[in-house]
C-alpha positions in Angstrom: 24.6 -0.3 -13.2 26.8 -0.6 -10.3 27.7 1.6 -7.3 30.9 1.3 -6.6 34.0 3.0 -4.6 31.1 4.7 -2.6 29.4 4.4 0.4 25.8 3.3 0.5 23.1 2.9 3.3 21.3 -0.7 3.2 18.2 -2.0 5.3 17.4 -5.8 5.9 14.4 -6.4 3.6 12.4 -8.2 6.3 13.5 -5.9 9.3 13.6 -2.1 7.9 14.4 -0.8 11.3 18.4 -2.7 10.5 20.6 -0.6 8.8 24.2 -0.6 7.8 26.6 1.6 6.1 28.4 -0.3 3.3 31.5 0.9 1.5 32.0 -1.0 -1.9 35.4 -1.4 -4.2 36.5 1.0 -6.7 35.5 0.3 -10.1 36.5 1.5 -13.1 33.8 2.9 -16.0 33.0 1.0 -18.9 32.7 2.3 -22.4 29.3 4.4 -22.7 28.9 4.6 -18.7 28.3 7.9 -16.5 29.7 7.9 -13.0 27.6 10.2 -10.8 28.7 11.8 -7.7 25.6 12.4 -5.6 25.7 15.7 -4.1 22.5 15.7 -2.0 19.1 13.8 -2.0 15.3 14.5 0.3 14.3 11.3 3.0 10.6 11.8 3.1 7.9 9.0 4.1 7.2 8.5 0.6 10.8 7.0 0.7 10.3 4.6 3.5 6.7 3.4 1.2 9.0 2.6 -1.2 10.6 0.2 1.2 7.6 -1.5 2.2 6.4 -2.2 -0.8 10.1 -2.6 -2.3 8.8 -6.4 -3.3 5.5 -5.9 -4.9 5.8 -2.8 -6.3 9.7 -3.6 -7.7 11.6 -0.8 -5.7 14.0 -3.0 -4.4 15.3 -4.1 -8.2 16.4 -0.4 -9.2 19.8 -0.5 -7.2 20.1 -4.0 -5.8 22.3 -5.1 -3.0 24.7 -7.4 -4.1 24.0 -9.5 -0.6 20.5 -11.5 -0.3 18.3 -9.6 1.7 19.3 -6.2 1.9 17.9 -3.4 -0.2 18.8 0.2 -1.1 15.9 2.5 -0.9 15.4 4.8 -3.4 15.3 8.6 -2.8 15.1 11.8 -5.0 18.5 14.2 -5.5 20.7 16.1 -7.3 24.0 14.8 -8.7 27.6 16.0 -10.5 29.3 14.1 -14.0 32.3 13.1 -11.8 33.9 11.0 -14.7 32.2 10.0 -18.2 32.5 7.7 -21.1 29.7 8.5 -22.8 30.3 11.2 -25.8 27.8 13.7 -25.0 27.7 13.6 -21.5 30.5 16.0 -19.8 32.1 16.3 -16.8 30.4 19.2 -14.1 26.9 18.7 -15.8 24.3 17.9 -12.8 21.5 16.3 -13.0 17.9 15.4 -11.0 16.6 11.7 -10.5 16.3 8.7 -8.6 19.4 7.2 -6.9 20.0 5.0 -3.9 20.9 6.7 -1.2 24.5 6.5 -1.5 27.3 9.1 -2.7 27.8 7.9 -6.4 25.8 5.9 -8.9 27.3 4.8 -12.4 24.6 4.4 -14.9 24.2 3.7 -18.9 22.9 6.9 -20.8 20.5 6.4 -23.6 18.0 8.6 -25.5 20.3 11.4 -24.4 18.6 14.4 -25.3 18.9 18.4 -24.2 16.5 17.9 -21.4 18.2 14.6 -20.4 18.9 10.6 -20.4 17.3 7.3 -19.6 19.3 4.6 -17.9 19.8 1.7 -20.2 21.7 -0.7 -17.4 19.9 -4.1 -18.3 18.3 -4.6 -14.9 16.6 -1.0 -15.5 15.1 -1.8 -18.5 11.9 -3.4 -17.3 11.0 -0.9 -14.7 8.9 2.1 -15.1 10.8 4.8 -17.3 9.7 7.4 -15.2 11.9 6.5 -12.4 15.1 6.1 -15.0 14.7 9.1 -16.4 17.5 11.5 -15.4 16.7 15.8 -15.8 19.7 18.0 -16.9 19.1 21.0 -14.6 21.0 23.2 -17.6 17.6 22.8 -19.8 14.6 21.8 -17.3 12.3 25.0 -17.1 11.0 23.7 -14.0 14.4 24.0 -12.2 15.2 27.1 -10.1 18.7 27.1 -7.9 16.6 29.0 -4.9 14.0 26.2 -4.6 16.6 22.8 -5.2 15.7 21.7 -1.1 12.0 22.2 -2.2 12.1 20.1 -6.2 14.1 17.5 -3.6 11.6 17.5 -1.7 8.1 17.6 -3.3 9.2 17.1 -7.5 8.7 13.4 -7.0 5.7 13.9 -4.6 4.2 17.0 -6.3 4.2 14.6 -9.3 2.3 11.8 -7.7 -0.4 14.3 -6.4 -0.5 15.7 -9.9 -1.4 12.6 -11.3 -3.9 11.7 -8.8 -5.3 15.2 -9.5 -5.4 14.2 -13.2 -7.4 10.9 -12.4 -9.8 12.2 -10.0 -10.6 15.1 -12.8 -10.8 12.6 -15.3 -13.2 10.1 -13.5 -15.4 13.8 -12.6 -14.4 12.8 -9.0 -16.8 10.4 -9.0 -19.7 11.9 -8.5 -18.6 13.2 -4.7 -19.1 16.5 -3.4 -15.6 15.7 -1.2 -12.0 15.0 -1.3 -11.0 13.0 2.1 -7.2 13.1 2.2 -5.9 10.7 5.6 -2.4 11.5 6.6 -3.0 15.1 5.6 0.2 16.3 7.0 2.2 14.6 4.9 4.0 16.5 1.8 2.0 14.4 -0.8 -1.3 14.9 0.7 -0.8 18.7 1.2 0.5 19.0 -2.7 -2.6 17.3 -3.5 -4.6 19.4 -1.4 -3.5 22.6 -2.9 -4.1 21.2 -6.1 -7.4 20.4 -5.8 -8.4 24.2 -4.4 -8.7 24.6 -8.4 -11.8 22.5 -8.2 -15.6 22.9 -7.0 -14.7 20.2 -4.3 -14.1 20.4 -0.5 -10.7 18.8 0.3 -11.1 16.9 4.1 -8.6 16.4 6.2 -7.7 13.7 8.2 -4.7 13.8 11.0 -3.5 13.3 14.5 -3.6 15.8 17.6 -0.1 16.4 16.6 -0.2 17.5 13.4 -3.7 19.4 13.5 -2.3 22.9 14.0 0.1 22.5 11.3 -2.7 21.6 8.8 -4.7 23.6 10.0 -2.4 26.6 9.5 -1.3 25.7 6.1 -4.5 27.1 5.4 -5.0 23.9 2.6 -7.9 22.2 4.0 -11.7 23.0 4.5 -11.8 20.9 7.4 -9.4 19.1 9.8 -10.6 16.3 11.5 -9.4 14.4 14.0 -8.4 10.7 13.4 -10.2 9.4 16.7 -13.5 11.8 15.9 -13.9 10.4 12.3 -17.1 8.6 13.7 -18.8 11.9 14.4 -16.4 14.7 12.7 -16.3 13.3 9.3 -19.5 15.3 7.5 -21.8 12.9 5.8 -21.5 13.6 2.1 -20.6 11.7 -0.9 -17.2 11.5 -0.8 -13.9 9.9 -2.1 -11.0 8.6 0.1 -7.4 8.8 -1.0 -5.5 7.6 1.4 -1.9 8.0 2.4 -1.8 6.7 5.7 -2.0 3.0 4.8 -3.6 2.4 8.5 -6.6 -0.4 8.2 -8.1 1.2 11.5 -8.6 4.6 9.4 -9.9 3.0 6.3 -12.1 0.6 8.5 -13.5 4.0 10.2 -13.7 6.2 7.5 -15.7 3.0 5.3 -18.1 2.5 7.8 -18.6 6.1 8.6 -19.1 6.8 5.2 -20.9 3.9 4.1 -23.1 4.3 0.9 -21.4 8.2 0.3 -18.4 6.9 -0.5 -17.7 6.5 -4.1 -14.3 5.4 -4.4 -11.1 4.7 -2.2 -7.7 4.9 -3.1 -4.5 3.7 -1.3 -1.6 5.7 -2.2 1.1 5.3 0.3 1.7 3.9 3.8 3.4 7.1 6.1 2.0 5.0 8.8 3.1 1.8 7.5 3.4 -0.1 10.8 -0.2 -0.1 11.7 -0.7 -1.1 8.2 1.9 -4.2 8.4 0.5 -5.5 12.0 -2.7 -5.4 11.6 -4.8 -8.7 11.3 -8.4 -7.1 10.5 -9.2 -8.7 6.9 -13.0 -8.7 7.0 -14.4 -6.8 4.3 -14.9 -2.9 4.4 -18.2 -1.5 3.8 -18.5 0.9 1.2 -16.0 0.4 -2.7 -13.2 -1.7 -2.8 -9.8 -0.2 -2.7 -8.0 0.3 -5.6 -4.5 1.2 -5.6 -3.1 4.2 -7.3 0.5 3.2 -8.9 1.5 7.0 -10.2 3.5 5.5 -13.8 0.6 3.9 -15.2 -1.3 7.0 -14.7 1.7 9.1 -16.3 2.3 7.1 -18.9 -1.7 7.3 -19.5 -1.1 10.8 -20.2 1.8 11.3 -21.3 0.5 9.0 -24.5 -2.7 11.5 -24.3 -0.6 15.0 -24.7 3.1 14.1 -25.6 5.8 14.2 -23.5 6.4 18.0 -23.8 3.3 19.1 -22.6 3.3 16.8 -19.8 6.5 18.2 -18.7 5.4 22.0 -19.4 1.8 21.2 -17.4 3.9 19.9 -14.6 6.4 22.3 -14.5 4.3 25.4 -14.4 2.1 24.0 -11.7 5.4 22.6 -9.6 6.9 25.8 -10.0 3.8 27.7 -8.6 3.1 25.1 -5.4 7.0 25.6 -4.7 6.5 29.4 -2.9 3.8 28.0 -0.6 5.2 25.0 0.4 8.8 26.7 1.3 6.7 28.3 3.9 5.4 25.3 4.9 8.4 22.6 5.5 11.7 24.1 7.0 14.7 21.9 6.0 16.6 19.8 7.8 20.7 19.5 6.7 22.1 15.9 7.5 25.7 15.5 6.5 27.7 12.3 6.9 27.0 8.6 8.2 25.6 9.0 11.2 23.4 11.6 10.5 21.7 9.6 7.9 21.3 7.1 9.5 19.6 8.9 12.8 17.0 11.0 9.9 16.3 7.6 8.5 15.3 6.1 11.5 13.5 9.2 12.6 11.1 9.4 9.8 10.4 4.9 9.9 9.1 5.9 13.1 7.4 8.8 12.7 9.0 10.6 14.8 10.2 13.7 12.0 7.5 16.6 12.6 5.6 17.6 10.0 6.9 20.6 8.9 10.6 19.2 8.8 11.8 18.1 5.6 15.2 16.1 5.6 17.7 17.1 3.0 20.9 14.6 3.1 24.7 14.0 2.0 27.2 11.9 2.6 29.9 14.6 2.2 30.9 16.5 5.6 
């Protein structure tokens, strides 16, 4: 897989806050290849996770830089067949995946079926399959042309929650009486969150002054509590953390509030990954060690539990259902063109996108 004859945003591995657009040569398909243009694609904090751990998590390899040191951050989108050389793959079909954030990708199709294809480029081939897989809109029952800002947005997300969902069910929450969700605000804890109304369990959230009212309105939560008041807000009940935030102060306070109560904690993301990357507290929490909840191993858990097609159609019919409620929640923002990527990207590393703003991009004007 290459991109080429496209433009494509890059960050220096070691300094995500340095960016560039780079424009690449024109180059011509190969026999069997499937050159994508990409017509729009969602910038969420889950993206900018993916950048921090881009290294020990693999995101860097899926589209890698061809210069040492700079990265291409995955994201989520739609994109058109501009040219193909693959039989059964036409020109005009579109298709949902995972693409850099760039305006054309060229991959290898295999295990082309109605619903869709895998890339087979060799550097792919060793990564998670859920992340290669690419949907044809033209057959995925999940897919709705009214609510494409809202599958860019939460499909990958909403996915992650469900399978967090599915592993908390499955372990019988361990034993606690509470879900305590930090970051609440953020599109993957609030998917998660409305999930887990569907269960005997209070769902806790955990946020900043700035954010409380829009949790608090989205009407997900039992409780909204304070990040500075976790001492004395947090309710004293056997609980388990999933947290989002990736901030060691939270986890430090919510461990040693909790102490005994807390059955298990799970890291899931870093939305406030710079308090997570500067901080040098390493003594031991009190309380269960953290795991770390890496969605594919969970989906391909399940997916080798039910089959593939009643993973999809479980997924589907929930996604489709949480997609109403959360397109009254998150009002998109358009960004067309260079610079305006460039300024969302740097507005959500910083945390400086609101909470109820979700960034849908191009690179067409």
């Amino acid at each position: 897989m290459m991109i080429s004859g496209a433009r494509v945003l890059e960050v220096e591995k070691t300094d995500l806050y340095h960016t560039r657009i780079t424009e690449l040569p024109k180059t011509s398909l190969k026999t069997g290849e499937v050159r994508l243009s990409i017509d729009n694609f969602a910038l969420t904090a889950n993206n900018i996770t993916y950048a921090v751990y881009g290294d020990s998590m693999g995101y860097w390899k899926f589209f890698p830089s061809e210069e040492h040191g700079w990265g291409r951050i995955p994201v989520w989108g739609f994109a058109t067949v501009e040219e193909s050389l693959y039989d059964d793959i036409d020109v005009g079909e579109r298709f949902f995946g995972y693409f850099p954030m760039a305006t054309e990708l060229i991959v290898q199709p295999e295990r082309n079926r109605e619903d869709g294809f895998s890339d087979g480029s060799n550097h792919r081939q060793a990564l998670p399959s859920i992340y290669n897989r690419y949907t044809r809109i033209s057959s995925d029952p999940s897919y709705r042309a009214d609510f494409e800002n809202q599958q860019m947005l939460f499909r990958p997300l909403f996915m992650t929650s469900f399978l967090i969902d599915d592993q908390l069910a499955e372990f019988d929450f361990y034993g606690a009486r509470q879900v305590v969700l930090s970051s609440a605000s953020s599109k993957t804890a609030m998917a998660l969150a409305w999930l887990l109304q569907e269960h005997d369990i209070d769902v806790i959230a955990l946020t900043s002054q700035n954010s409380r009212s829009f949790v608090r309105n989205s009407q997900a939560y039992k409780k909204t509590v304070l990040y500075e008041d976790i001492e004395t807000g947090l309710d004293m009940a056997s609980s388990v953390f999933v947290d989002f935030s990736g901030a060691p102060e939270t986890a430090r306070k919510v461990h040693t509030r909790l102490g005994d109560e807390l059955k298990a904690s799970i890291m899931v993301g870093a939305t406030n990954w710079q308090a997570g990357s500067t901080s040098e507290d390493t003594a031991p929490l009190p309380g269960p060690e953290r795991s770390f909840f890496f969605a594919p191993d969970q989906g391909d858990k399940l997916v080798s539990e039910i089959g593939p097609e009643e993973f999809s159609r479980r997924v589907g019919t929930k996604m489709l259902e949480f997609y109403e409620p959360a397109s009254r929640w998150i009002k998109t923002v358009r960004g067309l063109g260079n610079e305006a990527i460039s300024e969302s990207y740097d507005r959500v590393l910083r945390g400086k996108a609101l909470p109820s703003e979700g960034f849908i991009l191009s690179f067409s004007v």
